[in-house]
N, C-alpha and C positions, 0 to 999 in steps of 0.2 A: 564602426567607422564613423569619425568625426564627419560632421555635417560641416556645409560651406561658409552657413553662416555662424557655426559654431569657432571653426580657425576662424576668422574674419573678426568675431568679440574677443577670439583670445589676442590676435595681431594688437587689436587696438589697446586692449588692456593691459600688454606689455608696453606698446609704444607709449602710453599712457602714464607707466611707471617710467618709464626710462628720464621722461621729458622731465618728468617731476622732481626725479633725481638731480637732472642737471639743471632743472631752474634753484635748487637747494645747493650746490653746490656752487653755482655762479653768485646768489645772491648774500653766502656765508661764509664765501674763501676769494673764487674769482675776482667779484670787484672790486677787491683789495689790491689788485694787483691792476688796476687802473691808474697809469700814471700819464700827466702830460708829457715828458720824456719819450720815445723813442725806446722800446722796451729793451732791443737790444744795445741802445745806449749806454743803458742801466748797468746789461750786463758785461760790457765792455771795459765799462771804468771797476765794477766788484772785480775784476778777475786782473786787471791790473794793479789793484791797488794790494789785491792779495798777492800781490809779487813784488811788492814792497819791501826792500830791505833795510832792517831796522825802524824803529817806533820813531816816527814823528814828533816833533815840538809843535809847530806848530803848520794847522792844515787850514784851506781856502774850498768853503762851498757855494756854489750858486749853480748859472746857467749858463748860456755860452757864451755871456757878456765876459764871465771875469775867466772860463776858459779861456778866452783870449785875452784878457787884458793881465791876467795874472800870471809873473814867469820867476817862478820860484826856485829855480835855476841862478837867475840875474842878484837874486835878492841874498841868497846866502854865500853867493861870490862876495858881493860888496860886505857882506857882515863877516867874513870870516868862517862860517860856518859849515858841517857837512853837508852835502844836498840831499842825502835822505830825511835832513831833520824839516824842511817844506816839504807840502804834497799838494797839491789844487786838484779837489775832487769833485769836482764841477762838472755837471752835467749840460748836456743840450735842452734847451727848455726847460729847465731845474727851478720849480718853486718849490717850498717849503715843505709839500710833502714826499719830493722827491729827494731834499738836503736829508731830510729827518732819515728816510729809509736807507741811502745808503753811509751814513752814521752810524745806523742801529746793526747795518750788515755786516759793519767791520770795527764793533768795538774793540774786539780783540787790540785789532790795528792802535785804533787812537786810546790804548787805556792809558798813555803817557804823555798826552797832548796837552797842553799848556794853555795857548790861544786857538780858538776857533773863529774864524772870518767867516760870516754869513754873510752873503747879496741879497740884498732889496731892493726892490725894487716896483714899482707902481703896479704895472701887469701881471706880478704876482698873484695878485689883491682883487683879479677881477673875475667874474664867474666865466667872464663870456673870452676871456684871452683866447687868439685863435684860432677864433670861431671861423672867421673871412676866409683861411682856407681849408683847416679839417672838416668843416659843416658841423661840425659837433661829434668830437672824436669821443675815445672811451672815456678819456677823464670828466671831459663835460657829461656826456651821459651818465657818471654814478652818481652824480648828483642833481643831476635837472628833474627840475619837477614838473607835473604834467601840465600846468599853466606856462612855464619856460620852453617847452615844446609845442604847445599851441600858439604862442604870442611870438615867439622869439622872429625877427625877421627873414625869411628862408624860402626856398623852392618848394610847390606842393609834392613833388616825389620826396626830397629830404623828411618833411615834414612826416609823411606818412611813416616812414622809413622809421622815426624817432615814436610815434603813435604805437606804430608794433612792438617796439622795443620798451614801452613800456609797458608794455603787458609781457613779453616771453622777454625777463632779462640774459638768457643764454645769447639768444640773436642780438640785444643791447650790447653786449661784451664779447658778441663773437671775435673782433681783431684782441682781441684779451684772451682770450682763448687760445688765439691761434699763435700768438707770442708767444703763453707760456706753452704751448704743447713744442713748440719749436726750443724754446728753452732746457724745456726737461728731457728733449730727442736733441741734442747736440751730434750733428754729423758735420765734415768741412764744408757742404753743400749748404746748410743751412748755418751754419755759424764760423766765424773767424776771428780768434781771439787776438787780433795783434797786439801790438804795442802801439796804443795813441798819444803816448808824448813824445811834446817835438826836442828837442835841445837847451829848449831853455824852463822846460818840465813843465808846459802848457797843454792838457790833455786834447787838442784840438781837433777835430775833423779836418778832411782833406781840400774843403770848402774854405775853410779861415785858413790855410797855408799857400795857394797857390797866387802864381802873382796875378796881380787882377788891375788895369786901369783906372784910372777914377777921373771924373771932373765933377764938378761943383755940380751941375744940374744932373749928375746921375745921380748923386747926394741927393738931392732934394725930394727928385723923383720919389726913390725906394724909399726915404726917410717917412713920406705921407704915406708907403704901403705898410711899415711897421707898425706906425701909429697906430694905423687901422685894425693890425692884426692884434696888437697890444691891446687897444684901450677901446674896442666895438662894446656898445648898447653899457657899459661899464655898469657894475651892480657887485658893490663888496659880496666876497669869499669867507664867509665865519669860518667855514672848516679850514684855509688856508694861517688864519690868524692861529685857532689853534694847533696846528699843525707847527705852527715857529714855537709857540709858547712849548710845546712838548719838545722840540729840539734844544730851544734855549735849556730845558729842564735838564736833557741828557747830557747836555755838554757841562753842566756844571756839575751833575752827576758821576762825571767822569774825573771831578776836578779841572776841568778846566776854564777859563774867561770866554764866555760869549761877545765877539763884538760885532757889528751888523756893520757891512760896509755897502757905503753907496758911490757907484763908478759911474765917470762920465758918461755919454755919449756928447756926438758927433753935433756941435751947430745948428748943421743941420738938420738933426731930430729933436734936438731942443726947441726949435723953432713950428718945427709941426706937432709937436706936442701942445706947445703954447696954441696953437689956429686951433687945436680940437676941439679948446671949449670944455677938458676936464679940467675941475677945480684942483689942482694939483695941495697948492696947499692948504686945503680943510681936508682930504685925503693923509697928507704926510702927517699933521696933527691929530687925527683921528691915531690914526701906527704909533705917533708918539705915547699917545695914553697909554695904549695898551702895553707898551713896555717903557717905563720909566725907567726902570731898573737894569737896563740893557746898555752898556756903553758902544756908542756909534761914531765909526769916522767916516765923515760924510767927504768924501770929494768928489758928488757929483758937480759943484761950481769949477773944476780945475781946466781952465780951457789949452786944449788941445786943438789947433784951428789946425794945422797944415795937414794937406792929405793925405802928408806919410805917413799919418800916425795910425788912418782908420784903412780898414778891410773894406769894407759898408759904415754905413749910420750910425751902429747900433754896435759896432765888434770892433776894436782894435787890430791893427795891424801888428807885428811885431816890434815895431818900430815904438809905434806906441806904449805898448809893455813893456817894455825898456824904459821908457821916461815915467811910464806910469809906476814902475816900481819902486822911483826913490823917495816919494811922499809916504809909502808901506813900506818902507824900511827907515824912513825917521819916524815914524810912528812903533815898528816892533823893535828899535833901540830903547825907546822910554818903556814899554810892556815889558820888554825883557831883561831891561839894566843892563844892557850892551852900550859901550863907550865908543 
């Protein structure tokens, strides 16, 4: 008969293995599946997009700036065109390594894509995007380093919180975990694949559709909270840079034109963007360098003042998508040699 302390070294020696395993398994598959997005975001727009009928010409990636601002519906009305040949596969909170992933999850989809519209934009570009409300979600922790969780400015529980996770990365990427275990367990309880586009093919959330009041000083208000959540302690993103450069790659890979689009916002975040004190453009110039080779239509200067046009600050109304569409559709009349 096994002795007490004899189970008691076996207990530990399995618990032991077990833990080992899954610190091997988070830190060599899991935190790849760290995304700022909203996991089941992700898997919202793959499963929509995979009901896609017919190959695309041409498709619109970013976040839920140009999910809102981009209605690709509107745009192949006015051109003549079928509406499966737009797609806007824009995510919520979608930078660059979010565009790249679900690109690569549906080449199939785009192997006949022509133009690809990528969003840029500043907050992309920052390590610490936010930071102000996840505390430092899973994307920021696969890359924080143990000086960015010692310094970063924060609560001594967070703090601690981030201290253990870098030592047991399973507990670091436990909501990563708990995503994809919900991902790969799909029941109606925990997943609902609907359909998120609205009518005019804008993969929206229920938040950018409903009707919502606005005056000037609510503008303003939330415009200083975006800022904040955008552009806190700012410190460029290498892996986000190369993260574009590997999409620009696949998209040309595909045959198709990569172009980088930059969309308004709102006055009023233009203007707390300017109070913040980031250097905007030795930033935009820095982005420049690194893709020369990348053709950009920039209409973040296209003012939109009236408040029909915005949601928030930061998002389009559909009002706005509407008038925002026909600067992107004289621009894909010259891309496309459409008359």
């Amino acid at each position: 008969m096994r002795s007490t302390r004899g189970v008691w070294q076996s207990g530990l020696l399995h618990g032991l293995l077990v833990l080992l395993l899954l610190e091997a398994v988070t830190r060599l598959y899991i935190v790849d599946r760290a995304f700022l997005s909203p996991y089941g975001e992700l898997a919202r727009i793959n499963d929509n997009l995979a009901r896609h009928e017919g190959l695309p010409k041409v498709a619109f990636f970013g976040s839920s700036q140009t999910q809102a601002a981009i209605a690709p519906r509107e745009m192949t009305d006015r051109l003549g065109l079928q509406p499966y040949l737009f797609v806007n596969a824009s995510a919520a909170a979608g930078g660059p390594r979010e565009m790249l992933y679900l690109f690569a999850q549906n080449s199939t989809l785009f192997r006949e894509v022509e133009i690809v519209y990528v969003n840029v934009d500043l907050w992309m570009f920052n390590r610490h995007t936010f930071m102000a409300e996840q505390y430092g979600g899973a994307a920021w922790r696969r890359s924080a380093t143990l000086l960015d969780r010692l310094t970063f400015p924060m609560d001594p529980k967070t703090r601690a919180d981030w201290l253990l996770g870098w030592i047991l990365a399973t507990w670091d990427q436990r909501d990563t975990w708990r995503s994809a275990l919900l991902d790969w367990v799909r029941t109606p309880w925990t997943y609902n694949p609907h359909i998120v586009y609205d009518c005019f093919g804008r993969p929206v959330a229920g938040f950018l559709t409903a009707d919502r009041p606005l005056t000037r000083e609510m503008l303003a208000q939330e415009a200083r909270e975006f800022v904040v959540s955008h552009m806190q302690e700012f410190s460029i993103n290498g892996d986000a840079f190369d993260d574009l450069a590997l999409l620009v790659q696949a998209v040309r890979a595909a045959g198709a034109l990569p172009v980088f689009l930059r969309v308004p916002a709102s006055p009023e975040y233009n203007m707390a963007l300017h109070n913040s004190g980031v250097d905007q453009e030795s930033l935009w110039r820095k982005f420049a360098l690194q893709f020369t080779d990348v053709a950009t239509l920039d209409l973040s200067g296209l003012a939109l003042e009236e408040l029909e046009y915005w949601w928030d600050p930061y998002h389009m109304s559909s009002h706005g998508a509407l008038e925002f569409a026909l600067p992107i559709i004289h621009d894909l009349r010259q891309r496309l040699g459409l008359n």
